[in-house]
C-alpha positions, 0 to 999 in steps of 0.5 A, a space after each residue: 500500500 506504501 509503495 503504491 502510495 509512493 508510485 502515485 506521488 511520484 506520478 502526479 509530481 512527473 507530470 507537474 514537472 513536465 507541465 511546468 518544463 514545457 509550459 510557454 515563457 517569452 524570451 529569446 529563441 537563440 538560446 536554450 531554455 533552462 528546463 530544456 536542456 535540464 530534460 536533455 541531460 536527464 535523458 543524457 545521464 548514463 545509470 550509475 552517474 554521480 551528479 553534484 549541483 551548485 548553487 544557483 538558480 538553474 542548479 537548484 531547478 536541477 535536483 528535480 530532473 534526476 533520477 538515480 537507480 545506483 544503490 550508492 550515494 549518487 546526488 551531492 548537493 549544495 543545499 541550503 550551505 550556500 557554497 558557491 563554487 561547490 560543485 566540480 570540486 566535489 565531483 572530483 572528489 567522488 570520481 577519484 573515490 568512484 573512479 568507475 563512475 560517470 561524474 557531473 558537475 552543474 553550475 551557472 557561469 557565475 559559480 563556474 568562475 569560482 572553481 574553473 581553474 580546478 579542470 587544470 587539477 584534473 589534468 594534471 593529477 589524470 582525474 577525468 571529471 565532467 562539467 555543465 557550464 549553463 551560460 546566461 549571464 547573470 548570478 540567477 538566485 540574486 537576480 531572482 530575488 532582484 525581480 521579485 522583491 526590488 522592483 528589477 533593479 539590479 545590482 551587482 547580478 548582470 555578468 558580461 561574458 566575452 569569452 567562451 567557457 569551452 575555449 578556455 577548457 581546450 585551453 587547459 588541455 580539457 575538452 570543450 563543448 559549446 551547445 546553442 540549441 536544446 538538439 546538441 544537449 543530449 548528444 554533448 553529455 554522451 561525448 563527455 561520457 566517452 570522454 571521461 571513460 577515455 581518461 579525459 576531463 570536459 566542460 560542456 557550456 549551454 548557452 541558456 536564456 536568462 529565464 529563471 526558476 523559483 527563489 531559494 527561500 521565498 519564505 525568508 524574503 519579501 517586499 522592502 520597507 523604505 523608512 528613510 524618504 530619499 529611498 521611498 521611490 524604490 518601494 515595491 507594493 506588489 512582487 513582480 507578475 511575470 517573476 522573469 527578468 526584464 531582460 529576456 
């Protein structure tokens, strides 16, 4: 009766994931949406594949599109410690203590400009590793809060990013992969697969929309008081209809 229990949770909850995954956001068509290329990996994860996820709001968004059929630990998660530049250190880690495991690290660009430079360590000290790099050019979990709470002015949550994150990886003697369109998502996880079992670290960089996915903590956060009069122009009466960032 549990078990049937459990089967009927997890159904409803797959088919709200997929109505949430699929449901229609305007922004940009040149780039991939986050819960896109969130499905594509999933459907890219081979069995028995560590995943360990960052901070971030795409990264976060992340622990509900994985599915794990190995008896072993196989999810490593920042969660509420909010240590930023967590994840490819600690898939790493759990390749050097599963070394016959596939490990995936996701993060945002921002997150990834914490811990880029361990894809050297893993060259250097031959400990294949595999990161998703998801480029949209912000710090998503403070811009969401931005969007939400303070009226979409934003500070210190936009980052310009000239260079390619796949660039720099071939540069490090790493492979590099670049994905602009949600089709070479799942195919860029097998190759990176192929890689690791060849002995060989990748960084695979989406370049996703600037879409976002629910805050962190909406319970610990709400709309500013403004006391002091200069500052009384900036106050919010309501949280943003849309919840997306202006710049999609």
């Amino acid at each position: 009766e549990r078990l049937a229990k459990f089967a009927e949770l997890k159904g409803a909850w797959t088919a709200k994931l997929d109505e949430i995954t699929n449901a229609t956001v305007d922004a940009c068509t040149d780039r991939v949406r986050p819960r896109h290329a969130l499905r594509a990996l999933e459907r890219g994860l081979v069995p028995g594949s560590i995943v360990s996820t960052d901070i971030g709001n795409i990264s976060s968004v992340s622990n509900s599109y994985h599915s794990f059929n190995h008896k072993g630990p196989s999810m490593l998660a920042a969660m509420t410690f909010g240590n930023c530049g967590y994840s490819f250190p600690a898939a790493m880690g759990a390749k050097v203590a599963a070394p016959d495991r596939n490990c995936v690290a996701y993060c945002g660009d921002g997150a990834w400009g914490m811990q880029l430079n361990e894809v050297m360590t893993c060259i250097r000290e031959n400990v294949p590793t595999t990161a998703v790099v998801f480029n949209n050019g912000q710090w998503g979990a403070e811009k969401k809060n931005q969007v939400l709470w303070f009226g979409d002015r934003y500070v210190g949550s936009q980052l310009d990013n000239p260079w390619s994150y796949a660039e720099i990886a071939r540069s490090m003697y790493a492979e590099g992969i670049t994905c602009t369109h949600v089709d070479q998502v799942t195919d860029a996880l097998s190759q990176a697969t192929k890689n690791q079992e060849e002995g060989k670290t990748t960084v695979i960089e989406i370049m996703v929309t600037k879409e976002l996915g629910d805050p962190f903590r909406r319970d610990a956060m709400k709309l500013p008081v403004r006391h002091l009069e200069k500052y009384k122009a900036t106050c919010q009466t309501s949280e943003s209809e849309s919840g997306q960032p202006t710049d999609l």
